[in-house]
C-alpha positions as CSV (number, residue, x, y, z in Angstrom):
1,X,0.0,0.0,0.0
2,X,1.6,3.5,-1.0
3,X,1.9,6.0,2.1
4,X,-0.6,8.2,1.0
5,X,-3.2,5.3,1.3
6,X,-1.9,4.7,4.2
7,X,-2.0,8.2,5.5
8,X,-5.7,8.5,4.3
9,X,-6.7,5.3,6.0
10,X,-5.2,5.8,9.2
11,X,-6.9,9.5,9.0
12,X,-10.2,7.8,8.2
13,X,-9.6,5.5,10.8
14,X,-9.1,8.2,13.6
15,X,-11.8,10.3,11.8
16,X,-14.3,8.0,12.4
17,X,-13.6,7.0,16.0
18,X,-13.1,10.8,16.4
19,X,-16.4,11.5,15.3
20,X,-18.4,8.8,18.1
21,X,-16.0,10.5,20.3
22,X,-17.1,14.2,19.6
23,X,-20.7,13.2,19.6
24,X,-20.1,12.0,22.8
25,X,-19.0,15.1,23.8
26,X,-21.4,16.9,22.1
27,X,-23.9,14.8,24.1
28,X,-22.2,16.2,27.6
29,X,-21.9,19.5,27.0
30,X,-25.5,19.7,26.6
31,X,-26.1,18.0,29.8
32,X,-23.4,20.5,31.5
33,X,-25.4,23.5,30.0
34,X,-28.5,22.0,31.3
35,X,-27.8,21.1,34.5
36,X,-24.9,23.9,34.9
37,X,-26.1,26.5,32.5
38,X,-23.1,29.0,32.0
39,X,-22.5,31.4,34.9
40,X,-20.9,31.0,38.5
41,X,-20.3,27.4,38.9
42,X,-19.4,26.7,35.5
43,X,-17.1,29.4,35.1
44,X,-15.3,28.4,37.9
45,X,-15.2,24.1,36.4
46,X,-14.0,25.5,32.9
47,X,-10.9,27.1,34.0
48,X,-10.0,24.6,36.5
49,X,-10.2,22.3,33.8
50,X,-8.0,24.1,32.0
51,X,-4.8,23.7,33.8
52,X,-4.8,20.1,33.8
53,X,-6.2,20.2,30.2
54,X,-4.0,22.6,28.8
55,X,-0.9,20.7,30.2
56,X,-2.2,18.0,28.5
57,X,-2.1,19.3,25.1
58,X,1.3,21.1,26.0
59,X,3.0,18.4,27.0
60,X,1.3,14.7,26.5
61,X,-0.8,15.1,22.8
62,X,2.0,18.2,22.0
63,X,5.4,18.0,23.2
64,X,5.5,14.8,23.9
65,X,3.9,13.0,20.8
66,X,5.5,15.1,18.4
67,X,9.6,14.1,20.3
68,X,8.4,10.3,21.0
69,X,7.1,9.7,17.7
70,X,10.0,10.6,15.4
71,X,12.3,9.2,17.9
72,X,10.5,6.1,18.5
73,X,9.7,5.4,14.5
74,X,13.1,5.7,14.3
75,X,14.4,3.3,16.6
76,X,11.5,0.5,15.2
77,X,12.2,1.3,12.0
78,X,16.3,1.0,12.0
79,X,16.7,-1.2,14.9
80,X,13.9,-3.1,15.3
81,X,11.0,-4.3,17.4
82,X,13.5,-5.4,20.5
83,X,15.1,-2.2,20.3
84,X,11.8,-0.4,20.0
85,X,10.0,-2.3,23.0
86,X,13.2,-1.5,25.3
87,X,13.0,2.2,24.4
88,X,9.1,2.1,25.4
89,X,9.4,0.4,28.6
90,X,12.0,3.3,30.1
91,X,9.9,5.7,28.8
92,X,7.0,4.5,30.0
93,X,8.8,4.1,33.3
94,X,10.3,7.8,32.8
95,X,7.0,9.2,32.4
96,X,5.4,7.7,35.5
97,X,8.0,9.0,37.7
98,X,8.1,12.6,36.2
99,X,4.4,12.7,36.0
100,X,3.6,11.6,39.6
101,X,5.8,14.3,40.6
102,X,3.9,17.2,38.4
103,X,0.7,15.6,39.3
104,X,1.2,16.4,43.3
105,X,3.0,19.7,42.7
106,X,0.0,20.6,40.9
107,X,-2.7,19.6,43.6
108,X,0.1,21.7,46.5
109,X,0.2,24.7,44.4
110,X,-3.3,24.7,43.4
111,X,-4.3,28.1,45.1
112,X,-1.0,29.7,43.5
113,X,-1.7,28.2,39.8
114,X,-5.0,29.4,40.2
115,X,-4.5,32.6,41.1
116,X,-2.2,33.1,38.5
117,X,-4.2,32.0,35.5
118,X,-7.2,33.6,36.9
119,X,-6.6,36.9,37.9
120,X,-9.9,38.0,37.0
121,X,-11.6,35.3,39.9
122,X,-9.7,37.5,42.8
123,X,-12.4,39.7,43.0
124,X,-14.6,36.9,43.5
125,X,-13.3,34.6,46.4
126,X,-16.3,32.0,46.3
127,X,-15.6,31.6,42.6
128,X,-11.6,31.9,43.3
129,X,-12.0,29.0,46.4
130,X,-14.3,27.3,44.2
131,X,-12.1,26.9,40.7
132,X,-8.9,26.1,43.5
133,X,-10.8,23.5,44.6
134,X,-12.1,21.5,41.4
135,X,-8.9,22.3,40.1
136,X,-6.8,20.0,42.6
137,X,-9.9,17.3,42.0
138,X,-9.1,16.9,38.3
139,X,-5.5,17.5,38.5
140,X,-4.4,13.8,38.5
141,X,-6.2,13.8,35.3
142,X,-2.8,14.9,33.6
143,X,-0.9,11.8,35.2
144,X,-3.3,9.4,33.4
145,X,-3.6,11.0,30.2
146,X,0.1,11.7,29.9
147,X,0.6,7.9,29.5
148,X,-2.7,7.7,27.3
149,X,-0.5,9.8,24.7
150,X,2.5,7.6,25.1
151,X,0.8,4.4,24.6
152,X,-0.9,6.7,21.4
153,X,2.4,7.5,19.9
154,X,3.4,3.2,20.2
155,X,0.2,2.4,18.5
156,X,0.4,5.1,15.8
157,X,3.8,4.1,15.4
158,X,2.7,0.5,14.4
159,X,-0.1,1.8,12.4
160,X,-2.4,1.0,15.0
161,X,-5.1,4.1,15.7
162,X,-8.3,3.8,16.3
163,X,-8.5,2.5,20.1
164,X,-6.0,5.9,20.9
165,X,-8.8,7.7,19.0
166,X,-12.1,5.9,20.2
167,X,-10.7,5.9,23.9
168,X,-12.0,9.6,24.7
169,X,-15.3,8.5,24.5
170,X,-14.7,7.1,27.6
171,X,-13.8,10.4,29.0
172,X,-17.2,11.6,28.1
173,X,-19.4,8.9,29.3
174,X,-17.7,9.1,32.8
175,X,-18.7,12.9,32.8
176,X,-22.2,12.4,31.5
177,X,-22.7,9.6,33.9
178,X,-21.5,11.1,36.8
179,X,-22.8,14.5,36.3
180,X,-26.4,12.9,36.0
181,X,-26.3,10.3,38.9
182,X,-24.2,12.2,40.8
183,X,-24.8,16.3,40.4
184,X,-27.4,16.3,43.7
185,X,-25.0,14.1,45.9
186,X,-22.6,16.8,46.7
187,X,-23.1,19.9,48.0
188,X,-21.6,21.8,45.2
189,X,-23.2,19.8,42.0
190,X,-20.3,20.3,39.6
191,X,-18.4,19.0,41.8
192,X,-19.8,15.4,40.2
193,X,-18.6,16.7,36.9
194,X,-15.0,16.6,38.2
195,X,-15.3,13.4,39.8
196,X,-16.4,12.5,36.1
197,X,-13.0,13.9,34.6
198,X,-10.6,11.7,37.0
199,X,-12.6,8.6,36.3
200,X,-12.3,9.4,32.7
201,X,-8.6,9.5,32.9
202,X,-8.3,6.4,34.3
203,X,-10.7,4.3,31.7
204,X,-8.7,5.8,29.0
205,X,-5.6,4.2,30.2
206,X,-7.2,0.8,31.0
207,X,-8.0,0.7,27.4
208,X,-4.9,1.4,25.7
209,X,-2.4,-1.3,27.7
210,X,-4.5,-4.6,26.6
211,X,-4.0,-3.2,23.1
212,X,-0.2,-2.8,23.6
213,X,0.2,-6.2,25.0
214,X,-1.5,-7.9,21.6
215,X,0.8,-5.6,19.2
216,X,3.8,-7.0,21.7
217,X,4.3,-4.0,24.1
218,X,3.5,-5.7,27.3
219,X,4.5,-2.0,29.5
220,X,7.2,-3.2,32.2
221,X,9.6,-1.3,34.9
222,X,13.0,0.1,33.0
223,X,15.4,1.8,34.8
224,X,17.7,2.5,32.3
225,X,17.3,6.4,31.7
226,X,20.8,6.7,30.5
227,X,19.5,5.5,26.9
228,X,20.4,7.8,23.6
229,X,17.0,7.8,22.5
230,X,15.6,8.6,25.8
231,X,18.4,11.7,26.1
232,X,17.4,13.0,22.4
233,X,13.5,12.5,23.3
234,X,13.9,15.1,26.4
235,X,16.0,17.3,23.7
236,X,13.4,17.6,21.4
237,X,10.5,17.6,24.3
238,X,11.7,21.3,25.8
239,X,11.3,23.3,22.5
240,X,8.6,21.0,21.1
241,X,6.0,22.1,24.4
242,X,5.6,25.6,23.1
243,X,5.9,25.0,19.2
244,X,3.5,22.6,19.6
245,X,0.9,24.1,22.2
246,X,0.9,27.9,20.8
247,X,-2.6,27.6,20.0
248,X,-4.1,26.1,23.0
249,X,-1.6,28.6,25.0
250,X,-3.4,31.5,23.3
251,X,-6.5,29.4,23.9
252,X,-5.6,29.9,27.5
253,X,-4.4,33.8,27.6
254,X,-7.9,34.3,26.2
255,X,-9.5,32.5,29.1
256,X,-7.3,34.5,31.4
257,X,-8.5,38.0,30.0
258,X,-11.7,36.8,29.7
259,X,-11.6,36.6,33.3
260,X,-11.8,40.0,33.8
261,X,-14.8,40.1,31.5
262,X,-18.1,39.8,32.4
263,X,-19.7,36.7,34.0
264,X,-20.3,34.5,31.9
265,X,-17.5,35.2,29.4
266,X,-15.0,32.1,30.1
267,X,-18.0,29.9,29.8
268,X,-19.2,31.2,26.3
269,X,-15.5,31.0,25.3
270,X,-15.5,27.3,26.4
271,X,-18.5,26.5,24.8
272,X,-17.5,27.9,21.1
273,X,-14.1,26.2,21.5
274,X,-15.4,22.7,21.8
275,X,-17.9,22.9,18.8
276,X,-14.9,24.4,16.9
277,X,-12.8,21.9,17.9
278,X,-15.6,19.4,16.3
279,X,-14.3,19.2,13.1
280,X,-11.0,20.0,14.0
281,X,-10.6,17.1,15.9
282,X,-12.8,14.6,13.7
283,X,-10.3,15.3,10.7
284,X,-7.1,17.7,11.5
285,X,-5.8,16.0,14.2
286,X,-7.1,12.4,12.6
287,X,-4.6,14.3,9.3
288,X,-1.6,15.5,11.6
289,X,-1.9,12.2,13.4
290,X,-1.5,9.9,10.6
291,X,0.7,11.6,8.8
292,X,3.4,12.4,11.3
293,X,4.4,8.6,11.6
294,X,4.7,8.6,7.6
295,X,7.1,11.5,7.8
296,X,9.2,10.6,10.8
297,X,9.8,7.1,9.1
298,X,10.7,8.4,5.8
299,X,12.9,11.1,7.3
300,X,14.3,8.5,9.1
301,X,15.1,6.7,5.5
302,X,16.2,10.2,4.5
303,X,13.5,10.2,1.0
304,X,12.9,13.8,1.7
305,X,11.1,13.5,-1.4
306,X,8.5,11.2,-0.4
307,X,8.3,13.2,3.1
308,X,7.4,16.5,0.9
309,X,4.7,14.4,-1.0
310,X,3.3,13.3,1.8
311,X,3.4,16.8,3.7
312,X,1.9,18.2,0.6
313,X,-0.9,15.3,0.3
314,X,-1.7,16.2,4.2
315,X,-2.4,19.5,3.4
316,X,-4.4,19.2,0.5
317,X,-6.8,16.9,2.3
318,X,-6.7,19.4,5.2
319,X,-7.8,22.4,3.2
320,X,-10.4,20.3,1.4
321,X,-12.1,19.4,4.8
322,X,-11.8,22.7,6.3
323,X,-12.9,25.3,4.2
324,X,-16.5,23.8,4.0
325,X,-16.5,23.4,7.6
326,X,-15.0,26.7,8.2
327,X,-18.1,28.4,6.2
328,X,-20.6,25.9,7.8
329,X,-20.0,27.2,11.5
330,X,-20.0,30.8,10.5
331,X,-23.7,30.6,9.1
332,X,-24.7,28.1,11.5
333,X,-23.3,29.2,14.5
334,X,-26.3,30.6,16.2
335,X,-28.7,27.5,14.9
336,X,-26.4,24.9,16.6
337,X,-26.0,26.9,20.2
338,X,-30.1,27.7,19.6
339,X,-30.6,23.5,19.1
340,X,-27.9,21.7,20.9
341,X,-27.6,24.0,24.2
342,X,-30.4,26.8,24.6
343,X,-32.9,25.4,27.7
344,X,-33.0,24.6,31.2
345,X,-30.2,27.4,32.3
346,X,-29.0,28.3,29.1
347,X,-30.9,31.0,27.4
348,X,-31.2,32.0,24.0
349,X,-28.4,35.6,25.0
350,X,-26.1,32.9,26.1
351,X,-26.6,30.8,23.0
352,X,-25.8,34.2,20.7
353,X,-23.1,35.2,22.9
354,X,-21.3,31.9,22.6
355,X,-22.2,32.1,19.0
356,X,-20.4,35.3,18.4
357,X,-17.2,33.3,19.7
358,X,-17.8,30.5,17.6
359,X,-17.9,33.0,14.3
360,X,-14.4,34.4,15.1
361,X,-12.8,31.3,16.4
362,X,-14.5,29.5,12.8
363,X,-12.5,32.3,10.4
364,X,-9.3,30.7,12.0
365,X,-10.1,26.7,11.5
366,X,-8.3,26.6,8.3
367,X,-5.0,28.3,9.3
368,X,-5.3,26.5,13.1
369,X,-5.6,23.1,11.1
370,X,-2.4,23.7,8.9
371,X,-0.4,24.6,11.6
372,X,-1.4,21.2,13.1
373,X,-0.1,19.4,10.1
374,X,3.3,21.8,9.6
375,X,4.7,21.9,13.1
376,X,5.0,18.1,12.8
377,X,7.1,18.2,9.3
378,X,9.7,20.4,11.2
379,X,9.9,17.6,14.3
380,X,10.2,14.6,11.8
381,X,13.0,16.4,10.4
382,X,14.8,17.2,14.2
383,X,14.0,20.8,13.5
384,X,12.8,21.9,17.0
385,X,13.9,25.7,17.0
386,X,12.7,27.1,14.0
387,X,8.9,26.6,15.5
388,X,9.3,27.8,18.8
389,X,10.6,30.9,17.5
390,X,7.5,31.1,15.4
391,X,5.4,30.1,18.0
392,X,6.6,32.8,20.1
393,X,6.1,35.6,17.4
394,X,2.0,34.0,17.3
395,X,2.0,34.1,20.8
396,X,2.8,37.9,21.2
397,X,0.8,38.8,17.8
398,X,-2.4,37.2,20.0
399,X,-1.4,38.7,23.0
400,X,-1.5,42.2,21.7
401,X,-4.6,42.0,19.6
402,X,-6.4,40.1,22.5
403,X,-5.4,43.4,24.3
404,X,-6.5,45.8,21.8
405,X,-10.0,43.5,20.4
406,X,-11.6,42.5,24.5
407,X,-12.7,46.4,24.8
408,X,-14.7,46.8,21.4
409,X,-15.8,43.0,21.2
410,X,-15.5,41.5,24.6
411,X,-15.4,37.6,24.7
412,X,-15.9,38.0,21.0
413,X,-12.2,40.0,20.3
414,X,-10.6,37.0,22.2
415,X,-11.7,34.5,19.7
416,X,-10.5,37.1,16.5
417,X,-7.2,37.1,17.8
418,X,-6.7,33.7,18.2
419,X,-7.8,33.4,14.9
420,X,-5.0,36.1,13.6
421,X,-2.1,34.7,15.4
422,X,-3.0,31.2,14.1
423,X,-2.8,33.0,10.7
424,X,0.8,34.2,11.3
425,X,1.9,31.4,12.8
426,X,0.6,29.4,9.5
427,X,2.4,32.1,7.0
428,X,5.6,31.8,9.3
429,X,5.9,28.1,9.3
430,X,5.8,28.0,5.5
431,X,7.6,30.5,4.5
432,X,10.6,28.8,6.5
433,X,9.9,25.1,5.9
434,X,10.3,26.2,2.3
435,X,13.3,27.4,2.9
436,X,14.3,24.5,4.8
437,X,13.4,21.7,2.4
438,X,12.4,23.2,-1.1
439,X,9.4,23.2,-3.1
440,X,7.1,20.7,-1.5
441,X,3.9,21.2,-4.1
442,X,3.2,24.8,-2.6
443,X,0.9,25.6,-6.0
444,X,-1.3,22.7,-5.6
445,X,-1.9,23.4,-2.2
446,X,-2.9,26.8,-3.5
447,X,-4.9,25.5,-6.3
448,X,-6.8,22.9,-3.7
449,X,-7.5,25.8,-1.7
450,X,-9.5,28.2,-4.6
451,X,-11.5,25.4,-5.5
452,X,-12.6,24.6,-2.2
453,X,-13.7,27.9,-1.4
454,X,-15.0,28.6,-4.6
455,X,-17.1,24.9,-4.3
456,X,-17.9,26.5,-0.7
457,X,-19.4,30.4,-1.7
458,X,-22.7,28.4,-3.4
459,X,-22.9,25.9,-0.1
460,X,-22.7,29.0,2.3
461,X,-25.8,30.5,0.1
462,X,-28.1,27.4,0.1
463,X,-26.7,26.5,4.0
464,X,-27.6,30.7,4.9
465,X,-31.0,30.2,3.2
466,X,-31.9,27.1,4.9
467,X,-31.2,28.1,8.3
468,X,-33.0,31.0,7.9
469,X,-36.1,28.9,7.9
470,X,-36.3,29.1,11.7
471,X,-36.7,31.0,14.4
472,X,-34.0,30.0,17.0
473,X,-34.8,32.6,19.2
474,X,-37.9,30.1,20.1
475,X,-37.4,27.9,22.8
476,X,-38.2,24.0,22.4
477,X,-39.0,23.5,18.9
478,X,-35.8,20.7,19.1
479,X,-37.3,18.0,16.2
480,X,-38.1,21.4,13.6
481,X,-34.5,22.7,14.1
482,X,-32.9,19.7,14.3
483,X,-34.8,18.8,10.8
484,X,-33.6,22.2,9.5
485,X,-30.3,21.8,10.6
486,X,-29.4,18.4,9.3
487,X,-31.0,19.2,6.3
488,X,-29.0,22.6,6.0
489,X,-25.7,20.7,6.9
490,X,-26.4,17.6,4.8
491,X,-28.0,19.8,1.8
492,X,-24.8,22.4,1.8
493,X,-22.2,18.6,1.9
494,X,-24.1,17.8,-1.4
495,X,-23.7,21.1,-3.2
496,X,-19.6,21.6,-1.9
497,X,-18.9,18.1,-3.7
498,X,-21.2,18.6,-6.5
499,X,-18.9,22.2,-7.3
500,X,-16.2,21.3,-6.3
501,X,-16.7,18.3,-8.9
502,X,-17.3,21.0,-11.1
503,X,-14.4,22.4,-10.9
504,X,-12.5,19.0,-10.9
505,X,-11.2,18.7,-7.9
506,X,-8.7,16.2,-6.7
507,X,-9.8,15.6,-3.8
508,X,-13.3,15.2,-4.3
509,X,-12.7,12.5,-6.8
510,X,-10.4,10.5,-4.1
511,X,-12.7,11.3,-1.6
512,X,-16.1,9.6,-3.7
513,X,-13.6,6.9,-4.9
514,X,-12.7,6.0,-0.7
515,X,-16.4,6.1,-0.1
516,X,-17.0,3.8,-3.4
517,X,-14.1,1.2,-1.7
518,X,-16.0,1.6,1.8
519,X,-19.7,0.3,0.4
520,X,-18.2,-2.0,-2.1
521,X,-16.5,-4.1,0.6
């Protein structure tokens, strides 16, 4: 099988799992905003969760995927399985020991963390003791999850992704369970929705280690720290936390200055992340996922041509998805808020306030998801500097706009300058990767990009239209809007592959040709 079958299969693979898993989630945050709504109490959940949330994508899905990966493809692919099981036993055994460590620092200097992050909660002390409180709850979380993403990168590594993929479905169910059975056993109900997040954390790890065991990585104590591979991993891991995690780091300055916003502000923020993060995680991760494994092993081989077709294929398939999706949460932003989250204590001004987020954050989803699948090219290739340096200019471009957008837009300017520092941090990274390695199909990228949006600009008219069928200002009303919303969504999917047909794109015609493959077996 040629690696860009491979690389679309294994993205199909964590595509699908991805979407149960988002569903899932789906499902829970519209039990949180009913039972929770979006105010005190949830507020104060959302940015406890996330510290031990954002560390997770700093350090276990970011920094350490992207310096485990390459070094560990490495290792199975010149030196074998032996070699390759050895290096995952110390690190395994590493990992433990450093994350135990991080894990109870974190619960200790919960009130400092806290404060830090949250400024904004000060003038609040309930909401301040509160957030402190749920915070050292779930803190463990990062432990567990940490050595989720190691057993990840083993089982990408061997071609092996859906259970890594399917397992935070897991994480959901525990929160939905818990916050239903449990909300009215503790005196402060969100508290059950914390419980729900440690339980989670565990049930993902449970999953992955019988999995390892059948692939032949039965997980065992190593001591032996004084390994190469272990050295160069911890070399690449430093740089690799902030190239990696700039977007979920400006994620978090936005929660922190939306602190000092009104109430209600970190919530809507949350809110419009995760739907945005719906088709970002169904397919750009599922993208950056499967095709970092292909890279690091052909870098590895040193066919830097074959890595720069398979960069470029990543790409392509990234635009394609994006751009549709991109214009499909802008018109619909309000409709899904209005259908999957407005009732019980979530009004209608909370759904268009969360909405307004979603819009910004939406214009972004495009540049967010190549960065997602260009920061890994640099790490297959040992190039840690050049995107922490980039990183670090999007960081302060966000920083400053956040600064100059909260007064005019509130919650709202937040999401915007996420979305422009994602767009510098795209331009950055290719403007030196091209330096770095060449040509790597930069006009068919281009061209992939036109006809998606121009197969898009006829979807966003019929999509616009149909949605505008309903009044979503109405409460109830779920099986109407849900009718009109599928059939927006599902009607807009028809016309963007019918244009972009039209205009004879690539990746439509693979795309029909995977699905023909799918139903014929």
């Amino acid at each position: 099988m040629s690696e860009k079958k491979h690389i679309a299969r294994a993205a199909g693979v964590l595509g699908s799992a991805t979407i149960i898993s988002r569903i899932m989630g789906m499902v829970r945050d519209m039990v949180v905003s009913r039972l929770f709504g979006a105010g005190f109490a949830t507020d104060a959940f959302f940015a406890a969760f996330q510290i031990p949330n954002m560390l997770r994508r700093f350090f276990a899905e970011g920094a350490l995927t992207s310096a485990f990966v390459p070094t560990f493809s490495e290792s199975y692919t010149l030196r074998g399985e032996d070699e390759a099981r050895e290096l995952a036993n110390i690190c395994f055994t590493l990992l433990t020991i450093v994350m135990a460590g991080v894990t109870l620092a974190g619960i200790i200097l919960s009130p400092l963390i806290v404060s830090l992050m949250f400024p904004g909660f000060r003038a609040a002390p309930a909401k301040l003791e509160l957030t402190i409180f749920l915070n050292r709850l779930m803190f463990p979380y990062i432990f567990f999850i940490s050595l989720v993403a190691l057993c990840m990168g083993i089982l990408n590594t061997v071609r092996h992704f859906f259970t890594p993929a399917i397992s935070t479905v897991f994480l959901n169910i525990s929160m939905i369970l818990c916050a239903v059975l449990l909300h009215d056993r503790f005196q402060v109900p969100i508290t059950a929705l914390a419980f729900g997040v440690l339980l989670g954390g565990v049930l993902q790890l449970l999953l992955q280690l019988p999995v390892l065991a059948r692939k032949g990585f039965v997980l065992r104590p190593r001591f032996r720290f004084d390994h190469p591979a272990v050295r160069k991993i911890a070399l690449l891991m430093g740089p690799s936390v902030f190239g990696v995690g700039v977007y979920y780091l400006n994620i978090t300055v936005g929660n922190i200055l939306a602190s000092f916003l009104p109430q209600g502000s970190v919530s809507y923020l949350y809110y419009a992340q995760r739907l945005f993060e719906f088709p970002q995680g169904i397919f750009t991760v599922s993208v950056a996922q499967a095709v970092l494994p292909s890279m690091s092993r052909q870098a590895a081989a040193g066919e830097l041509e074959a890595l720069k077709e398979s960069l470029t294929f990543g790409l392509r398939l990234t635009l394609f998805v994006t751009i549709p999706a991109t214009v499909g949460l802008m018109v619909c932003s309000t409709a899904i808020f209005s259908l999957i989250f407005m009732g019980g204590e979530f009004s209608y001004a909370k759904a268009v306030s969360s909405a307004e987020a979603l819009f910004y954050y939406a214009l972004g989803l495009s540049l967010v998801a190549l960065v997602r699948v260009l920061v890994p090219a640099f790490y297959a290739l040992k190039d840690t500097r050049t995107p922490v340096l980039i990183a670090l200019a999007a960081f302060i471009l966000n920083f400053l706009f956040s600064l100059v957008l909260m007064g005019p837009l509130k919650h709202a300017g937040l999401a915007l300058a996420s979305t422009i520092s994602a767009g510098g941090n795209m331009l950055l990274l290719l403007y030196f990767l091209r330096r770095k390695i060449g040509r790597f199909g930069g006009r068919g990228v281009i061209v992939c990009a036109i006809k998606a949006i121009l197969a898009a600009l006829p979807m966003a008219v019929i999509v616009n239209w149909a949605v505008g069928l309903v009044d979503w200002s109405l409460a109830g009303h779920k099986a109407e809007k849900a009718g009109v919303l599928l059939g927006a969504v599902g009607g807009g999917v028809v016309v963007f592959m019918l244009f972009a047909s039209l205009v004879r794109s690539e990746e439509a015609r693979d795309m029909v040709a995977l699905v023909k493959r799918r139903f014929g077996r």
